[in-house]
N, C-alpha and C positions, 0 to 999 in steps of 0.2 A: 832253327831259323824261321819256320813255314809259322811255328806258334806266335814268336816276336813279331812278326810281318804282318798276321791276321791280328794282333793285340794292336799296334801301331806304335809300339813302347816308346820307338824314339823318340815321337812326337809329344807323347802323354810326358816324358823325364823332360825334355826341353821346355813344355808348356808349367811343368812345376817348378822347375830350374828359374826359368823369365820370374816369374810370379811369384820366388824365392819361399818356393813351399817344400820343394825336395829335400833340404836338409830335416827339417822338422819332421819328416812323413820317414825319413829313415830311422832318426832316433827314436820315433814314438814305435815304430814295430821291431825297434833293437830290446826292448824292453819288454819283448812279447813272447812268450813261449809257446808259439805252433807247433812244435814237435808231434810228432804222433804218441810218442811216450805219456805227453800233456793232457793233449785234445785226441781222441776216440777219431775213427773215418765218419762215425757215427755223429756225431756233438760238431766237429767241421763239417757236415751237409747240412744241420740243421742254422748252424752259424751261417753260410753261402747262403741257407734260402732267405735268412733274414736280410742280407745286404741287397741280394737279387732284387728281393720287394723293396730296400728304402733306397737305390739307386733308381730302380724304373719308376718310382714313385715321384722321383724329383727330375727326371726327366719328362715327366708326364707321358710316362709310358704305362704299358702292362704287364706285370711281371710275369702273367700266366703266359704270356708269350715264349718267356723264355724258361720257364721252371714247371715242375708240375709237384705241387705238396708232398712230400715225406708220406704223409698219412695215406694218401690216395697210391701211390706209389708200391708202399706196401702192400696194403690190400692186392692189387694187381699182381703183384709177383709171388707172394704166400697162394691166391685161386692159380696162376700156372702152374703152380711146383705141386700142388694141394694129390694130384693123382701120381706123381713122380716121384714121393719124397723116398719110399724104402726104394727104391732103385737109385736114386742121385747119392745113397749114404755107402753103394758098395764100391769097391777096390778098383783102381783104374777111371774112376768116372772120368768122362771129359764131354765137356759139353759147351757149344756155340749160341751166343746170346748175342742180337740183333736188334738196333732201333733205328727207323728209317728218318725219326725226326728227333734227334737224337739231343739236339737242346745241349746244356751242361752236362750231360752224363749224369744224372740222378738216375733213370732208370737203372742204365747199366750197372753201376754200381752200389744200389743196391740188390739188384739180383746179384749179384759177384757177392756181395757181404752176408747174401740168406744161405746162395748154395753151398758156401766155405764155414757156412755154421750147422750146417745138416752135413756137412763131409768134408775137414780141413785140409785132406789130402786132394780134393779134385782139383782137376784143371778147365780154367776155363781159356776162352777166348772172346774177349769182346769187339764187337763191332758195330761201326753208326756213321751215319750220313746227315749233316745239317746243313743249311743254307746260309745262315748268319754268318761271318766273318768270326763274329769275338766270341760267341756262346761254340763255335766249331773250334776255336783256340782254347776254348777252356777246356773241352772235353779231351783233345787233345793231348796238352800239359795233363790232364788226370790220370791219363791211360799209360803216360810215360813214367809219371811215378810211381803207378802201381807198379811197373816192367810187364805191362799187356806194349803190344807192339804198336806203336803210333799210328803205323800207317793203314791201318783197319779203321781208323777214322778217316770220313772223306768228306770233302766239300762241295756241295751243290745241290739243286733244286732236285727232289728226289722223282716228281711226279713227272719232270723232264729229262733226267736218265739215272738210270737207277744203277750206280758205280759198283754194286756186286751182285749186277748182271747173273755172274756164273756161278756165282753160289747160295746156298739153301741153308738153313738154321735149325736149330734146334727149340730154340725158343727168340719170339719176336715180339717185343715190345713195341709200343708208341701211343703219343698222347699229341695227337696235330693237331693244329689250330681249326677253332669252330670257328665257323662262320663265315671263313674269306672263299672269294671266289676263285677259278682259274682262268679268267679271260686272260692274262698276261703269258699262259702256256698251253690256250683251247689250241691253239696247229700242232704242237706236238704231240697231247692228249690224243686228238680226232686221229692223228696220223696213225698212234699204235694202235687203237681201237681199229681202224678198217684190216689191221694185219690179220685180225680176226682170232686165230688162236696161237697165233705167236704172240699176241700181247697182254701187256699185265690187265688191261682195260677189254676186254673183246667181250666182256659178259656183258655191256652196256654204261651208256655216260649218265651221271645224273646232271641237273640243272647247270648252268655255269657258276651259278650264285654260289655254288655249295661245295667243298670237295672234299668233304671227309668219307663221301662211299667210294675215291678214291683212291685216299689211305687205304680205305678198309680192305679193297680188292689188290693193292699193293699191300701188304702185309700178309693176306692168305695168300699170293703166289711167292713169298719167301719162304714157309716150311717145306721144311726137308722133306723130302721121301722116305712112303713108308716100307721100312726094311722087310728080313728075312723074319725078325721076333717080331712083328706089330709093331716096334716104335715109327713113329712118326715125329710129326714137329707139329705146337701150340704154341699160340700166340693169345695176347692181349691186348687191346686198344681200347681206349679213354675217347668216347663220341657223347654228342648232344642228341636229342631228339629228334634230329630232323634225319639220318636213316633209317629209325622207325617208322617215321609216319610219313614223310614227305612222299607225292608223285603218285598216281591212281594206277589202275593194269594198265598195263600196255608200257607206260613209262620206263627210261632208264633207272630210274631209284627202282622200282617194282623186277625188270628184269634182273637186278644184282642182287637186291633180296633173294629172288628166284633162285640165284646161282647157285649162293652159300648155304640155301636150303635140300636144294636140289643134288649138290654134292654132300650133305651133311657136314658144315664145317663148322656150324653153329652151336656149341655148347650148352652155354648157361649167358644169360643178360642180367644184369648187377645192377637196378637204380639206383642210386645215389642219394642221399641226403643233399637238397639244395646247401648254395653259402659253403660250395668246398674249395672252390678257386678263387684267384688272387682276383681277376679280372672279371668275373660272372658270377651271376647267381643263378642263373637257368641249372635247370634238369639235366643232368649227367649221366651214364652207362657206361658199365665196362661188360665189354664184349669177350666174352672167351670161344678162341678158337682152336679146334684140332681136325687135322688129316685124319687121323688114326684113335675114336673115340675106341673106351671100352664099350666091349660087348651090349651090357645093361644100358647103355647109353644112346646105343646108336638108332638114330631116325628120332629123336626125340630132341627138344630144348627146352631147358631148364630158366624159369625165371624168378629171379631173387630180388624180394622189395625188402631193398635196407636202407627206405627212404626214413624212416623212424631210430632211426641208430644216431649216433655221433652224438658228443659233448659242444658246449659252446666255449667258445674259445672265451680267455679271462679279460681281453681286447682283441677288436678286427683287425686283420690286417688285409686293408682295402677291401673288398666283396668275401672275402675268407672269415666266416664265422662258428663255421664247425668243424669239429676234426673226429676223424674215427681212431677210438683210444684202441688199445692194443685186444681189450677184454672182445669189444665189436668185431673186431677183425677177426679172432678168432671163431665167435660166433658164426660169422658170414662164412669163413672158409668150413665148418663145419658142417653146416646147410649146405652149399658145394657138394661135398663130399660124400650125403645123406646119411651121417655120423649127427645129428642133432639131436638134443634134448627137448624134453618137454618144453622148455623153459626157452629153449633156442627156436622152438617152432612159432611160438607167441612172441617174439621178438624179432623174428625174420621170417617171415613166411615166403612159401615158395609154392610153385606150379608148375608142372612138368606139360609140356604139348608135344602131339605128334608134330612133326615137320609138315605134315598136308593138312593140320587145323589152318596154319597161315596163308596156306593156296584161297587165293578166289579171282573170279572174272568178273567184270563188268559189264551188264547184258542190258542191255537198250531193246527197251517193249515199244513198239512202235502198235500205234491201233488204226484204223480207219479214222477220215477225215469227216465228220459229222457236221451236215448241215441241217438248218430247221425248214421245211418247204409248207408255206400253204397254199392249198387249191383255191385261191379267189378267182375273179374275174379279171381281174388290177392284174397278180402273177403271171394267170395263163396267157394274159398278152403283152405282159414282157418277153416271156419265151417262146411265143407263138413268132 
């Protein structure tokens, strides 16, 4: 009922009804075989992303709003699993996958469709929190047909409460939107922030313009704690360039860098190939994040330029002109893993920094006020 409610069905069957389009809109998908036997979960995600782009396209909308590419998607969830995978292929796995902006469920489900092909017997659980009405119904309806449990989907503004509060993940996905601000939720933002270390924000605000160090800081207080073996919980999020570079020392963007460096939560940084989204062409990163790095890894981050990688697409679909094919992706998760070849080190190059290369202060040389005086006669009886 909650799915029909947030769809609006009634309204949308009466308005085709009026307008005597509902009969033809049934026969023409009476003749259609969606079955899963037919159509792959695979070949229907990439079907849904094309409708997503030519509905929000004649809405005069942006489809990146509500989708995040197949391609970029993968990449994202093959670098999470990329130090996990002989662990995810043994007996019993079960493992909790979380997206805070949870959109359609593309994430979710393709981590659901990587882990069940690395291990057919695992269990998962998904879970996700969107905002929207009809993209929180879709996700929804997806979760119910899979027989994941519905109500692990929730609705509402995440940065203004975050509905599972009391639990912690395994793995954290999300792709939030660039660029918008939070003036419409700065009192509740400021409110958790002064709670200080009760809240998901106490490490510091950035700008209001901005609120993807937000997400950011909201998705590393989702991973799970790190156990009795070393497991912990990683995460992945999809950002623009302004938590790299935005805000000088002292600032709230500077102090939440501080944070994630300062705890070590910062993995490896993924640039992007511009022209990967529906709605932008700006500069992209995917952020990898873990509690619990290995050994070799820790106090170090990894950064990966796979700005030279990707194919062009055979037509744009809106600001989307490249996609990274499967060959790429592997590549990149390769480099990840520092499993690369010759041939993979000239095609994705990579740099490793200590966490204190990115430390610096802001030091203001102040000198003496320097005047010019001459001894005349005219001077010394100005000051006389």
């Amino acid at each position: 009922l909650d799915v029909f409610r947030s769809f609006d069905f009634e309204n949308v069957i009466r308005t085709l009804d009026t307008r005597d389009r509902l009969a033809q809109v049934i026969r023409h998908f009476e003749g259609i075989d969606l079955s899963p036997d037919e159509i792959s979960n695979g070949d229907m995600g990439d079907l849904f992303e094309n409708l997503i782009y030519r509905f929000a396209e004649s809405a005069n909308d942006g489809a990146g709003q509500f989708y995040t590419p197949r391609d970029v998607v993968r990449l994202l969830v093959d670098l999470v699993y990329a130090e996990d995978t002989e662990a995810l292929r043994d007996r019993g796995t079960v493992r909790s996958i979380y997206d805070p902006t949870v959109g359609t469920g593309g994430m979710l489900t393709v981590a659901d469709e990587h882990l069940h092909d690395l291990n057919p017997d695992a269990s998962t659980a998904l879970f996700g929190q969107e905002i929207n009405p009809r993209t929180y119904a879709i996700c929804k309806a997806d979760l119910l047909i899979k027989g994941q449990d519905p109500s692990n989907v929730r609705q509402g503004d995440t940065l203004v409460v975050d509905r599972f509060a009391d639990r912690r993940f395994d793995y954290v996905l999300s792709n939030p939107p660039f660029g918008t601000d939070w003036k419409a939720v700065e009192a509740d933002v400021r409110n958790e922030h002064a709670r200080g270390g009760q809240g998901r924000f106490a490490p510091g605000l950035p700008a209001v313009g901005d609120a993807a160090m937000l997400f950011l800081l909201h998705v590393a207080s989702k991973l799970r704690d790190v156990d009795d073996t070393g497991r912990g919980g990683k995460a992945g999020i999809v950002l623009n360039g302004s938590p790299l570079f935005n805000g000088g020392a002292g600032s709230g963007q500077s102090d939440i860098r501080g944070h994630m460096l300062e705890y070590d939560m910062v993995e490896a940084i993924v640039a992007l190939p511009n022209d990967m989204f529906y709605n932008t062409n700006i500069a992209t990163y995917l952020w990898i994040l873990s509690n619990a790095k290995p050994t070799e890894r820790k106090g170090s981050v990894q950064l990966i330029d796979a700005t030279g990688l990707g194919s062009k697409l055979r037509k744009s679909i809106g600001s989307k002109r490249v996609q990274i094919s499967k060959a790429h992706r592997k590549a990149v998760v390769r480099a990840f893993a520092g499993v690369e070849s010759d041939q993979d080190r000239a095609m994705v190059p990579v740099k490793v920094f200590a966490n204190r290369d990115f430390a610096y202060w802001t030091v203001t040389v102040e000198r003496p006020l320097q005047l010019r005086f001459e001894c005349t006669p005219e001077t010394i009886a100005k000051v006389a």
